[in-house]
N, C-alpha and C positions, 0 to 999 in steps of 0.2 A: 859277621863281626868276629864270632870266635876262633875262626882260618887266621884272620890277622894277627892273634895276638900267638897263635899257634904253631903259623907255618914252617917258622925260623926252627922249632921245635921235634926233636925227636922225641914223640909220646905213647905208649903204650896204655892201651887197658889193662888192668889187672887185676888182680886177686879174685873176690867175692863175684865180683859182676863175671866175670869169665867163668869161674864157675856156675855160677846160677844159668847162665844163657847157654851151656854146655847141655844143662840137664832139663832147660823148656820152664824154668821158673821165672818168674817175675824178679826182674833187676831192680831192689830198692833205692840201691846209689850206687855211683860210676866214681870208682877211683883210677886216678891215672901216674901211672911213671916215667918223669923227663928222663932220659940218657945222654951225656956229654953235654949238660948243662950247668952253669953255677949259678950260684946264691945271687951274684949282680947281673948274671943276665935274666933272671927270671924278673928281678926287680922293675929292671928297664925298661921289660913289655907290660909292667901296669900289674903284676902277680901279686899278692897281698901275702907278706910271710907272717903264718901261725904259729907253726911249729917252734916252739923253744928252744928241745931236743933234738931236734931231727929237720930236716929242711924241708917242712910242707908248706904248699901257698896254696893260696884261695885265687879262681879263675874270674876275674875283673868282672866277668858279667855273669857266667851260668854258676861264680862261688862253686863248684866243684872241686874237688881235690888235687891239685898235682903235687908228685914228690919227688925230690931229685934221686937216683938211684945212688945205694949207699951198701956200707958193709957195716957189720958192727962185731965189736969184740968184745966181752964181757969182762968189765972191772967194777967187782962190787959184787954188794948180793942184791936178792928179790930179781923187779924185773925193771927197774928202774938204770939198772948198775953196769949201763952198757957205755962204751965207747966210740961214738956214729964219726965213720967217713964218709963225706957224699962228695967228691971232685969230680971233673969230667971222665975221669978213665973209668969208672966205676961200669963194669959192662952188666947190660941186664939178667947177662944168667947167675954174676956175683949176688945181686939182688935179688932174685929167686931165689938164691941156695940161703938165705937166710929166714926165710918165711918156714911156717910151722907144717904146713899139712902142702903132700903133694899136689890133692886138688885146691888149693889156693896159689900154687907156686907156678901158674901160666898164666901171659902174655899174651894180648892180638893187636897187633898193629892196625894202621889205618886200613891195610888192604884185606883187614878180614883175618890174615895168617895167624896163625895158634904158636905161638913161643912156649916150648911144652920140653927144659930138658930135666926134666924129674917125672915122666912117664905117669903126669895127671889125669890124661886122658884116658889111657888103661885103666887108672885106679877108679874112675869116674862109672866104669864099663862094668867094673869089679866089684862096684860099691864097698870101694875098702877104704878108710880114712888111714893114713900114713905118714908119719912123719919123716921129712925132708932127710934133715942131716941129723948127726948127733947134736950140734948147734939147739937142737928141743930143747935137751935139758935145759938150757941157759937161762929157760923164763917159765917160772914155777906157775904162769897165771895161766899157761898153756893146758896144763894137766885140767882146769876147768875148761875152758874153751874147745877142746878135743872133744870132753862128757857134752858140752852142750851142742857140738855140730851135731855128733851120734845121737842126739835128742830131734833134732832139727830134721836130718834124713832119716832118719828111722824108716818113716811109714816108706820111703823108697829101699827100705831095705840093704840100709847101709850098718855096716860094721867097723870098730876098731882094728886094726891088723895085731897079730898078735904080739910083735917084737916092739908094737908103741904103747903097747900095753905094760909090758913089760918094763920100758923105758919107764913111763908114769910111775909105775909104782919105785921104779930105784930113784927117782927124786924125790919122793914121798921119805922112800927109806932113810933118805939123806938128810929130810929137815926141809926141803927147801921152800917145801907151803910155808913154814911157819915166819918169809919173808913178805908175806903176800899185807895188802893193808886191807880191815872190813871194807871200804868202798868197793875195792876191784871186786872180792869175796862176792859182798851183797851185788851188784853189777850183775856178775856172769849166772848167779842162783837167778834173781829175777827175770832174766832173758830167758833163763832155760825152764822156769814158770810160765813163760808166755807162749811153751812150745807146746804141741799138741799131745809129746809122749815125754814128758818133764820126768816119769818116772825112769827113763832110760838116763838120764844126768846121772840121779840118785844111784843107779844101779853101778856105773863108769865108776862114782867116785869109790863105791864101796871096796869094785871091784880091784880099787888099783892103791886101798887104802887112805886115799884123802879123808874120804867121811868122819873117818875117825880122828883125824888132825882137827879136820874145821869144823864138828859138830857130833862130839862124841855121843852127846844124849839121846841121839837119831842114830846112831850108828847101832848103840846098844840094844837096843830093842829085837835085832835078829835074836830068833834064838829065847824069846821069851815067849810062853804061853798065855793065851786066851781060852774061858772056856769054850770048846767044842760044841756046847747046845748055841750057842752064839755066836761063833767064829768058825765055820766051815775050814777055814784059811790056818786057825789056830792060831801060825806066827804073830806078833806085832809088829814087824817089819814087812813081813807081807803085807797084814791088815795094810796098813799106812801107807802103801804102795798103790794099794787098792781103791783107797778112800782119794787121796789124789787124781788116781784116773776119773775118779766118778768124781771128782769136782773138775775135773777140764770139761766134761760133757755138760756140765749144769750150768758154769760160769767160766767167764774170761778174768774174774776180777781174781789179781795176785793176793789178795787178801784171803781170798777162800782157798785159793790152794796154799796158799802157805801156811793157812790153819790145819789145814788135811795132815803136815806135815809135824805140826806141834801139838794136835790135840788129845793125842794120847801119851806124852813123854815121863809123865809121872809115874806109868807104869814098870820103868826102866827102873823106878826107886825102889816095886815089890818085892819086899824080900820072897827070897826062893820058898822057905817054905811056907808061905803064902799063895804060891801058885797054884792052878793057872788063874784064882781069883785077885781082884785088883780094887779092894772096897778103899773108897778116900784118894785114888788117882787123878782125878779133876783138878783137886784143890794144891796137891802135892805136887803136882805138876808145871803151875803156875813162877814158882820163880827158876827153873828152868826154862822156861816160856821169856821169860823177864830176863834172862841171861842171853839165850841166844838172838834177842832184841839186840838188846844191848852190845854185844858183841861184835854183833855185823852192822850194826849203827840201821837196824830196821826202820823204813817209816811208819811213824805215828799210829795212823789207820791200820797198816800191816799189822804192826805191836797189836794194837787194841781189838780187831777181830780176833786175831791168835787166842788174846786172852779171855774173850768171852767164850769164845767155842771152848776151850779148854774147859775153862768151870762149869759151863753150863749144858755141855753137847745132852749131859743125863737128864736134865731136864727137861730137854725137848724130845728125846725118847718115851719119853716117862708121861710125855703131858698131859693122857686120859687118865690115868693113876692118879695125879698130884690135885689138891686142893685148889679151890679157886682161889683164896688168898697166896698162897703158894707163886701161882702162874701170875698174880701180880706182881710180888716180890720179883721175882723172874724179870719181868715186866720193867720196874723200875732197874736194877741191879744194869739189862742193859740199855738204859735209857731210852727206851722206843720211842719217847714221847719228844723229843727233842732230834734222835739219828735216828728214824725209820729208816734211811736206806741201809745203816748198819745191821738195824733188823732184819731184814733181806736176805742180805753176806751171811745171816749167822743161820738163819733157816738152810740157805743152800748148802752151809758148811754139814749141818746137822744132818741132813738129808745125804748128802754124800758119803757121809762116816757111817751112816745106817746099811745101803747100798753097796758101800765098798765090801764086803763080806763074801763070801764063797758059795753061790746060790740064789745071793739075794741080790744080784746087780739090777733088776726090772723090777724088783719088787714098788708099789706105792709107800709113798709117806705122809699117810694122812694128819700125821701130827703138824706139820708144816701150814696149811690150809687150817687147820681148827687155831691155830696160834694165831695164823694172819687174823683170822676171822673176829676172834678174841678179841684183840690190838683194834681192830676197828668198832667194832661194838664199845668199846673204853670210849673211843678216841667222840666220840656222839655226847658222851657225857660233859657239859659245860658245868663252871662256876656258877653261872650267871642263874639258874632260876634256885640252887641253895642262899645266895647272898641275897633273891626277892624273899626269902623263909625268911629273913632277918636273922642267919646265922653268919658265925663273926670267926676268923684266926683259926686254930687246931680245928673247932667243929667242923669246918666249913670242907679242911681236907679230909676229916673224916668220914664225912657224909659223902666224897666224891669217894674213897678208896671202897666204902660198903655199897655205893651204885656200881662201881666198879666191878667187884666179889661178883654182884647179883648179876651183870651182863656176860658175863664168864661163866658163870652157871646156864646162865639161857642158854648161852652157846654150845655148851656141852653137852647137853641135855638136846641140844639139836641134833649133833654128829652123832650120837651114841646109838 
């Protein structure tokens, strides 16, 4: 059925899937490009048009992508601010020279054939990520998407080339991130979270000066000290580089690395001659936390791990030192009683910011396991045989927060 609707059609594979099957990866989705086709023929054969901007349709039965091949010229700013032609003459190598990265800029027809004239294939070989034409500059959202490919290959041992490096950062110079909207922002952060070495994003952006446009209070932290009996690493921008690696090995959830990412920002506030100490950075740290939410329109859950691991990471370092009312408090503040699985996130996060350090990547965290432990020992204590005491209102939670105390004490008195 899909020969039928197809045949009349000159269709290419392209971009991602062509590269992905170049290098033995898994093809997630197959985009494809018509050539010497229009708007009313596509419609004819039953094509569902999406596209607003741009002339994409939806394939009648497998919904796959097709697009007519186009050129675009840039009028406006951001990356919104383009011009699309897509008419029959439009040839597919016009349409390749407008894509971003050489190994995205090839083609394979039906017969298998590699449409390859921006020497992808080479670059593929070379593991060098390259941009096409000068046409890059034109869409500032590129300069993330380039950090988050080099995130993406990494472990294949892919690099930026130097002169698109270089590009990056003269858009940067120019302003032209500051067209970009938080959606696309939060977008391309969050995919490059979902990548195995998300610290290489962070590294691109610093590298070519974004960081410092889209998330100054992260950027700042290079360059500041940690004590040394604590921090092997020293940095805080190392640290934080660190603590992220060791939350991709612990968790997939975006919340915990995106905690790794904000849980020490308050330390960007110390004054200098306070360093390399950083006493009251938890709490100080918080509406920075609360800003860069805000900013990139973070979801909810994201927000609210952030902000617990923020205030409380010390807490859970701390938690054979701290009082049993204490580790209550703790307790309630982040509502374990109601989002245990938040509890989880904020252990993992805890345990990764301990780990992230210079020596102590394998080290245990036993605080982790005596918290959980805690949390369940609480969680045993009911209402129900205080209210057969014939206790009433206030007493009734008081007598549950001092059963509480006293099971947090057993517990301790366990591990110790």
């Amino acid at each position: 059925m899909t020969q039928n609707y197809t045949s009349t059609l000159n269709t290419y594979l392209v971009g991602g899937a062509v590269r992905d099957q170049l290098l033995g990866r898994e093809i997630v989705e197959r985009d494809y490009l018509v050539v010497g086709a229009s708007v009313d023929k596509m419609l004819s054969l039953g094509f569902m048009q999406v596209g607003k901007d741009f002339p994409v349709f939806l394939h009648p039965d497998t919904k796959e992508e097709y697009a007519l091949a186009r050129t675009e010229k840039k009028q406006g700013l951001g990356y919104t601010g383009f011009v699309c032609y897509a008419e029959p003459d439009v040839t597919i190598e016009e349409d390749l020279l407008r894509r971003d990265l050489t190994v995205n800029a090839m083609a394979q027809d039906n017969h298998g054939n590699i449409i390859d004239p921006f020497n992808g294939q080479q670059d593929l070989k070379e593991k060098i990520l390259r941009h096409v034409s000068s046409a890059f500059s034109e869409d500032p959202l590129r300069v993330l998407r380039v950090a988050r490919f080099a995130a993406r290959y990494h472990y294949l041992g892919f690099t930026v080339a130097g002169e698109t490096i270089k590009l990056m950062q003269e858009m940067v110079t120019k302003g032209e991130l500051e067209n970009l909207t938080p959606d696309r922002v939060w977008k391309e952060f969050s995919r490059s979270l979902s990548e195995d070495n998300p610290e290489v994003f962070i590294n691109i952006l610093r590298e070519t000066g974004a960081l410092k446009v889209l998330w100054p209070d992260l950027d700042k932290l290079w360059g500041i000290p940690n004590p040394e009996a604590h921090h092997g690493e020293i940095d805080t921008g190392v640290h934080t580089l660190m603590v992220l690696q060791q939350s991709v090995k612990l968790s997939q959830d975006i919340g915990v690395r995106f905690a790794a990412l904000t849980h020490d920002l308050g330390k960007g506030l110390t004054p200098k001659s306070k360093w390399p100490t950083h006493h009251g950075h938890e709490k100080s740290g918080l509406p920075l936390v609360e800003n860069i939410c805000r900013t990139l329109k973070v979801p909810n859950q994201v927000k609210r791990i952030s902000l617990l691991v923020c205030e409380y990471h010390l807490h859970s370092h701390r938690a054979f030192e701290l009082r049993a009312d204490t580790i209550l408090g703790m307790f309630n503040k982040l509502d374990v009683w109601r989002k245990p699985e938040d509890f989880e996130l904020f252990l993992l996060s805890c345990e990764a910011d301990c780990t992230g350090r210079l020596g102590q990547e394998n080290t245990d965290y036993p605080q982790a396991n005596y918290l959980r432990d805690a949390f369940h020992a609480c969680k045993q204590i009911s209402p129900k045989q205080f209210v057969e005491q014939g206790l009433k209102g206030k007493d009734i939670k008081d007598a549950i927060d001092k059963a509480k105390i006293a099971a947090i004490t057993l517990v301790k008195k366990q591990k110790l």
